[in-house]
C-alpha positions as CSV (number, residue, x, y, z in Angstrom):
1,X,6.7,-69.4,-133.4
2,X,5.8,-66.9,-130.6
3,X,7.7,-63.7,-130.3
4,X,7.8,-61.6,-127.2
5,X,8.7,-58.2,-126.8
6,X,10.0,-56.7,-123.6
7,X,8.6,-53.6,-123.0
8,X,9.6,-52.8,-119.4
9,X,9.4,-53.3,-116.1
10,X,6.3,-54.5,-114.2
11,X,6.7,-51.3,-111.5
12,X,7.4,-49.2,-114.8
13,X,5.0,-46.5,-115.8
14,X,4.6,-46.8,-120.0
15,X,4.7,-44.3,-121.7
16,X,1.4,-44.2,-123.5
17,X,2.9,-42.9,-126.9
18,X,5.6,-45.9,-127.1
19,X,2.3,-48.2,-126.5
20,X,0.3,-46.9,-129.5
21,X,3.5,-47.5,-131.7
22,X,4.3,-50.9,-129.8
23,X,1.3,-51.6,-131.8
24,X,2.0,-50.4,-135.3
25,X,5.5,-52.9,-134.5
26,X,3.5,-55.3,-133.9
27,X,0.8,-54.8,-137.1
28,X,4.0,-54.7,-139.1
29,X,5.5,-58.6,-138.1
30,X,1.6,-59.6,-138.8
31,X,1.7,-58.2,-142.0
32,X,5.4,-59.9,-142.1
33,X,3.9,-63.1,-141.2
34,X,1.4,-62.6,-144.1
35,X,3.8,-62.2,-146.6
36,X,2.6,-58.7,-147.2
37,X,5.8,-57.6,-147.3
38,X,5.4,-54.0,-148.7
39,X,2.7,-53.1,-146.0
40,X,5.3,-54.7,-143.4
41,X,8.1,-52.3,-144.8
42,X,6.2,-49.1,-144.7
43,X,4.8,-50.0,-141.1
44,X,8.4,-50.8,-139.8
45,X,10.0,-47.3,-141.5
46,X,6.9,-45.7,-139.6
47,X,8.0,-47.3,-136.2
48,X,11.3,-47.2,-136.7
49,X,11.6,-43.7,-137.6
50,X,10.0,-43.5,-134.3
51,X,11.7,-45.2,-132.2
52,X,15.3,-43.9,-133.4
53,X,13.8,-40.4,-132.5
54,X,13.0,-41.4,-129.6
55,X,15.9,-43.3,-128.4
56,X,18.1,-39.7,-129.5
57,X,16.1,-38.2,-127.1
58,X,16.9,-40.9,-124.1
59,X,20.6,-40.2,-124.8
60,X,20.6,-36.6,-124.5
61,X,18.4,-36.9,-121.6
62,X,20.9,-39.6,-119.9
63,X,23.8,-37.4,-120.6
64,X,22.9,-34.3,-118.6
């Protein structure tokens, strides 16, 4: 099964910091697919810890 993830826009500039973790998300569903479950967990805490900073940040921002 293919996955796809949307990652914005083709007129969108990407922000080259959400790219570089884009890619540990993606290491982590390889190591998924592997059944390396434990690398796949500590890869998604990584990205996730991320990306919930991240989308804090969009929602203060928007609410200005």
């Amino acid at each position: 099964m293919e996955v796809t993830t949307l990652i914005g826009a083709r007129s969108e500039a990407l922000d080259p910091e959400w790219l570089r973790w884009l890619e540990t998300y993606e290491e982590a569903i390889r190591k998924f697919r592997a059944r390396s479950f434990s690398e796949a967990k500590i890869l998604l805490s990584q990205f996730l810890e991320f990306y919930r900073k991240t989308a804090s940040q969009k929602c203060i921002w928007n609410a200005r």
